[in-house]
N, C-alpha and C positions, 0 to 999 in steps of 0.2 A: 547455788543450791541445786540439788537434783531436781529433776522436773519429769515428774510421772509421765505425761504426755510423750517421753521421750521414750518410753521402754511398752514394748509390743506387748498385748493381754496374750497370758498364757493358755489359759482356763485349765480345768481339772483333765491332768494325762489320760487319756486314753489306757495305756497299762500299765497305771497305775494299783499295786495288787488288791485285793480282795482285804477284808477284815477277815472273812474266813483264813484264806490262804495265810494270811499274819499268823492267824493265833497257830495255826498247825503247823508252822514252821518254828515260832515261841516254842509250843510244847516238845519238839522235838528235844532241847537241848537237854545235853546227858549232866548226871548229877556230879559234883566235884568231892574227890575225897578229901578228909581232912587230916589222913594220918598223919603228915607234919607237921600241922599243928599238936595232935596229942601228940607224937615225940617231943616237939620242943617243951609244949607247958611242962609237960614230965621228964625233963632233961636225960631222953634217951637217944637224944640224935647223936647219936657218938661221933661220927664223922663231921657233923659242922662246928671244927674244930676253931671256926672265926664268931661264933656266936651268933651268925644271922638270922636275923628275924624272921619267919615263916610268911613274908612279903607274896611270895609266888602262889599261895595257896588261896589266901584271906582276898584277894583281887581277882582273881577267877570265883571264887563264892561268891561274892559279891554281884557281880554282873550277871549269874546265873541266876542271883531271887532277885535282880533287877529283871529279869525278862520273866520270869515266873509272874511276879508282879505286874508287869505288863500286860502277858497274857492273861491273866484274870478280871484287869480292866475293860480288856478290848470283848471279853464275855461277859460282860456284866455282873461280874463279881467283886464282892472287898476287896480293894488292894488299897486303900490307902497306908493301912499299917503292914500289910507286907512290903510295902515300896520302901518307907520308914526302915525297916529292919536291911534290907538290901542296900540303904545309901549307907545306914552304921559300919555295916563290914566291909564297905565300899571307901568310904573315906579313911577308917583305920589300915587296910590293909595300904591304902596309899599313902596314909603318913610312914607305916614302918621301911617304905621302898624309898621314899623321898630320905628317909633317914639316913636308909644303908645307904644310899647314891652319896650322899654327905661324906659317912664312913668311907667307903669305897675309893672316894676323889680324895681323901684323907692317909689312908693306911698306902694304896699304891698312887704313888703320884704324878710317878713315871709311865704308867701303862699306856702302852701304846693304842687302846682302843679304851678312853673311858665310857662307865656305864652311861646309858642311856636306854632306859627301859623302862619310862612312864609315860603309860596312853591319854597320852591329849585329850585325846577325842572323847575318851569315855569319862576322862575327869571331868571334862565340862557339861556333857549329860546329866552327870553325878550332879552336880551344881546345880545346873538347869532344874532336876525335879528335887531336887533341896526345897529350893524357893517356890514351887511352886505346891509344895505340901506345905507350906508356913512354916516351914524352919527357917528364918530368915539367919539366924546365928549361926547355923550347920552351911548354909547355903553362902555366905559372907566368908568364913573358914574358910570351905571351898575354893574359893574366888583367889584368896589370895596365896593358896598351895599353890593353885596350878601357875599363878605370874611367878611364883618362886621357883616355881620348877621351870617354864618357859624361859625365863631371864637367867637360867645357870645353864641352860641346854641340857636338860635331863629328858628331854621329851626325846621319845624315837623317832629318831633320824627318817624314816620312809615317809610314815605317816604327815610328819611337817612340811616335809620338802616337796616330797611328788603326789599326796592327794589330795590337798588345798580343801581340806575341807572348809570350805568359805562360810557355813550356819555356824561352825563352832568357833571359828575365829570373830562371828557375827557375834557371840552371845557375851564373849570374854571385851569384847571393846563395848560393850553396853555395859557389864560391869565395871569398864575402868570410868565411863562414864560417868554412873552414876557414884563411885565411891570416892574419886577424882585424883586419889592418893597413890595408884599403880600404872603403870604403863610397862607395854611390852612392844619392841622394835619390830612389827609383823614384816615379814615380806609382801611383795607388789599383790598376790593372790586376795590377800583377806581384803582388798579395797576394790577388787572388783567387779563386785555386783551392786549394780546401780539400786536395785530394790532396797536392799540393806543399807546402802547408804542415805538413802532417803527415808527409811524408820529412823535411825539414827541421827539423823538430822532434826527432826521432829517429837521423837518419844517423847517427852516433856511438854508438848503442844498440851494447854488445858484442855482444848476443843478435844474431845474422842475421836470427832467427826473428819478431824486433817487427818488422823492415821489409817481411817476406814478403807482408804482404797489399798493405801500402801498394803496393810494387812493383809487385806482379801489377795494383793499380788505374790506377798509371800505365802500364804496360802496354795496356791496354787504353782507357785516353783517347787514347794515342800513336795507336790505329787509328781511331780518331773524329774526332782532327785530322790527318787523311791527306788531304784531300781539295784537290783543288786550287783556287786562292785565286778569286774571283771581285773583280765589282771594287768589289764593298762586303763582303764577309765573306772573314774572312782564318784560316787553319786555321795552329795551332802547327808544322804537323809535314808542313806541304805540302812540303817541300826534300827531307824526307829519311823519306818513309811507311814502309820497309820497313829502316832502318835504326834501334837504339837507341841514339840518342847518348844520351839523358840518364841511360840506367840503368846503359850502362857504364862511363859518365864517373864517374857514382858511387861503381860499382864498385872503379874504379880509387883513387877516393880516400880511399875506406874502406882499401882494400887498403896505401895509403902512410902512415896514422895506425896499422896493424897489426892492422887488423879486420878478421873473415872474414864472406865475403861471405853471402846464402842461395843457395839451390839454386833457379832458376825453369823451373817448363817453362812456356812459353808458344809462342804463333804469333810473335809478333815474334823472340824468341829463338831463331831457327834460325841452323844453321852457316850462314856462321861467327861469326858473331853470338852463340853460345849461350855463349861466354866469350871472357875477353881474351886478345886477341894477344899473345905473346910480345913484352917490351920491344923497341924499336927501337933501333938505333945511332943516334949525332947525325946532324940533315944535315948535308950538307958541301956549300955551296953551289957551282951549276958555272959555267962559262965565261962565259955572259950575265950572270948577276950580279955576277960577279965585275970582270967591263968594267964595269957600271955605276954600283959602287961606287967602282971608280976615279976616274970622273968628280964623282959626288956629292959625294965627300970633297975632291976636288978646287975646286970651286963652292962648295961648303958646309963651310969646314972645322967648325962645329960640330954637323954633322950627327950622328954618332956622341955626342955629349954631348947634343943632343935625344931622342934615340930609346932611350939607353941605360936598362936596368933599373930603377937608380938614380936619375934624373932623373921615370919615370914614377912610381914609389912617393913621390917627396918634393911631388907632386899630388896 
């Protein structure tokens, strides 16, 4: 078993960035069009003469009212239901990509460079603040897209291979964890940080009090990998510095096996961040996806039997 004692205190980075600096960097990001989307609902894309589903737009939206969302948090504004609305177009626009990748490996079989063009990284975000706004049903979904996707190698190729993001391979072996029915073949990377393995080791302790240090250690690697990515060294935690996904995700899931969480004060842990949001109501998807569904199921009638729960758990 890991043994704390054995791993050096980090304490909170030195430059580690600002909340200010966070949110003005958030607020910068430019708005996403959605003409693609109305050409498809309105079947005037003439030229997508293979029927694909407007994947490339609905996953760039997404991540954009994911950081809008963000940024409202880190200024102490609503976001719970802006974050809500940002994971609905987030995990839709992923299912219709996981679909076409499906289609794609289907229609050409021979091609010499299969697709591979779903972010890891940011599916398992997506998940991470699923759960931790009590969608525990959204955030389970989740879970088992992205092992669907990981175990066919839909995931891109860069991002797997050379920048080890070791939190987010940290979060998905905590969900195989605890769901006990998925597993994915990681490479040497995801197993080596001694901190993460010794939460994992223990998350299930009833005591709070045996995870209190481990915590407070991720904690403070969380502001060590804040930095942002250059273009040979790559920081766990550059998406989201001044956010705790991985400890509330945790949190959360301790909270749903009926374990009480510890108490932490730290810097990362400020409101509202310092505990979990009150559970969310389901989404309820609106008017654009709902056009778009139309057509999907339309093109594709076994789109919904690709995509569906069931079908990603029996991979």
């Amino acid at each position: 078993m890991t043994n704390l004692s054995s791993i050096s205190s980090l304490g909170v980075a030195s430059a580690w960035p600002s909340r200010r600096s966070v949110v003005k960097l958030l607020e910068k990001a430019l708005p996403r069009p959605i003409d693609e989307v109305l050409a498809y609902n309105g079947r005037s894309d003439v030229e997508n003469t293979l029927n694909m589903p407007p994947n490339s737009t609905y996953i760039p939206v997404g991540s954009l009212l994911r950081v809008r969302a963000e940024a409202s948090a880190l200024s102490g504004r609503p976001w719970e239901r802006e974050m809500l609305n940002a994971i609905g177009f987030d995990t839709f626009g992923t299912q219709l990509y996981f679909f076409w990748h499906v289609k794609f490996r289907s229609l050409f079989p021979d091609h010499p460079r299969p697709l591979r063009m779903l972010n890891w990284e940011s599916m398992t975000e997506a998940m991470a603040m699923a759960f931790i706004l009590g969608c525990a049903e959204e955030g389970i979904y989740h879970g088992y897209l992205i092992h669907a996707a990981l175990n066919r190698s839909y995931q891109l190729q860069l991002s797997y291979e050379e920048r080890h993001r070791r939190v987010h391979s940290f979060m998905l072996r905590l969900f195989s964890e605890w769901r006990s029915d998925v597993r994915h073949s990681w490479p040497p990377f995801a197993y080596s940080e001694p901190i993460y393995e010794g939460i994992l080791e223990r998350w299930r302790e009833p005591d709070p009090d045996v995870l209190k240090p481990w915590l407070l250690a991720a904690c403070d690697r969380h502001t060590h990998e804040s930095k942002r990515d250059s273009e040979g060294t790559f920081y766990d935690c550059a998406a989201f510095p001044r956010t705790p996904l991985e400890i509330l995700y945790l949190f959360r899931l301790r909270e749903l096996v009926g374990l009480a969480n510890p108490e932490l004060t730290h810097p990362l842990l400020e409101a509202p961040f310092d505990t979990l949001p009150a559970p969310q109501a389901a989404y309820v998807p609106d008017e654009l996806i709902r056009g778009t569904l139309i057509r999907v199921r339309e093109d594709w009638p076994d789109f919904d039997m690709v995509v569906s729960l069931e079908s990603l758990r029996g991979r």
